[in-house]
N, C-alpha and C positions, 0 to 999 in steps of 0.2 A: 361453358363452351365444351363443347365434343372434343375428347382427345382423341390423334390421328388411330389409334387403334379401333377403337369403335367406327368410327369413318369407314376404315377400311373392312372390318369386319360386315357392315350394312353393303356396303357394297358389293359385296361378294354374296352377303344372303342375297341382295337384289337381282342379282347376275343370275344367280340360280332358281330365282323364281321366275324370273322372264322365261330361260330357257326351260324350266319344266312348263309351265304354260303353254310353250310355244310347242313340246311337245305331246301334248295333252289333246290342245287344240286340233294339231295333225292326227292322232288315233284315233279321237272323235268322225274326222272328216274321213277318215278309210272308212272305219264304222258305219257310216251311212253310207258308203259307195257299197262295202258288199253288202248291208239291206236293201239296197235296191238292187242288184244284181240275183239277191238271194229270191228277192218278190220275184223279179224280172223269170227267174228258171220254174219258180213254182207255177207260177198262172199261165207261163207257156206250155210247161209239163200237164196242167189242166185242162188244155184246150188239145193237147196232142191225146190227150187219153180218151178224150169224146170221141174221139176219130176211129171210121174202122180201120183196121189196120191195110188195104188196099188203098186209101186215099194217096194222091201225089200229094205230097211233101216235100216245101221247099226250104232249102236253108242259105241266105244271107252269107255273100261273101264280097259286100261292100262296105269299106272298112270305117267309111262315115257315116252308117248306119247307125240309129239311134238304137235299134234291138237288136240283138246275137242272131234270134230264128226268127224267120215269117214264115206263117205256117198258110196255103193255100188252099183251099177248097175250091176243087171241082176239076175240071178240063181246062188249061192254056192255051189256045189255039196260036197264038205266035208271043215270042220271048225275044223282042228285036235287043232289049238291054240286055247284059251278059249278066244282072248282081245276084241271082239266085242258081242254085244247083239244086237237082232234081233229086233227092236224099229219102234212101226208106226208114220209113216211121220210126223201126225200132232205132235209128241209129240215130236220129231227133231226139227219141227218150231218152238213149245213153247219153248225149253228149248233155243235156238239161239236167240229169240228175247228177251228174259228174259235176256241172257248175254250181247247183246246188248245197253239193256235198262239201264241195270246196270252199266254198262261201261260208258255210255253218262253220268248218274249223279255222279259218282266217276271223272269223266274227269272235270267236271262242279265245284263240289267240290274242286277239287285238284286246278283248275285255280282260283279260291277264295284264295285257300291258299297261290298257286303262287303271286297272286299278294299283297298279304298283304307283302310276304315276299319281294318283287320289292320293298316298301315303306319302308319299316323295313330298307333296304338297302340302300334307299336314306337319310334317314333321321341317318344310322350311319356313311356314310359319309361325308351329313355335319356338325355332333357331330365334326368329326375330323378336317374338313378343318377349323372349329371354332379355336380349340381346338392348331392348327397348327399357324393362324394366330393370336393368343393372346401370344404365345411364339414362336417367332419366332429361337430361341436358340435348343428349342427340334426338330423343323423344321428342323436345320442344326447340328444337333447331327442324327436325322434319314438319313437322304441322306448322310451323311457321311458311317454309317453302309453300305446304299443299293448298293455304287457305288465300 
């Protein structure tokens, strides 16, 4: 049988693998929010660079909108919805490469965090596998539970 130290010791690796997981999982999911925001600035920035610079441009300031900028070609003859403002070009380019930019150093950051937490992760596993092979008793008291 497992003595109460090992018990407790398992438990606490286990406490700390949850919560690195759990923050792992979370940096993963910003990570994919700013790749899509970071796509989202580029392929609008692509579509605004086609443009001559005379085109009306408009910019999205309804907050349940799925994209930051709509970008409009041609002539609006009536705008009875208030969700867009009439915005010059270049101030369309600024604000998309600015999300952009911003994007790349939160991504950059975020993978710093990612991989501390990769280590954080190796190193509570082999807490455990230690932890496993010094008692081999609590070893076979846990795969008793799992199976």
């Amino acid at each position: 049988m497992a003595d109460e130290a090992s018990r407790t010791a398992f438990m606490e690796i286990q406490g700390r693998m949850i919560e690195a997981t759990g923050k792992l999982k979370q940096v993963q999911a910003q990570m994919r929010n700013k790749e899509g925001e970071k796509k989202r600035a580029f392929l609008t920035l692509e579509e605004l660079r086609q443009m001559s610079d005379d085109t009306n441009t408009y910019k999205s300031i309804e907050k349940s909108s799925t994209f930051d900028v709509s970008v409009i070609h041609g002539l609006i003859n009536s705008f009875h919805n208030a969700r867009f403002i009439l915005e010059p070009k270049p101030v369309l380019v600024a604000e998309q490469e600015k999300k952009f930019t911003d994007s790349e150093s939160a991504i950059a950051s975020l993978q710093t965090s990612k991989e501390y937490l990769e280590k954080q992760m190796v190193e509570i596993e082999n807490n455990l596998k230690e932890l496993l092979q010094q008692d081999p008793g609590l070893a076979r008291q846990i795969m008793s539970l799992s199976v």
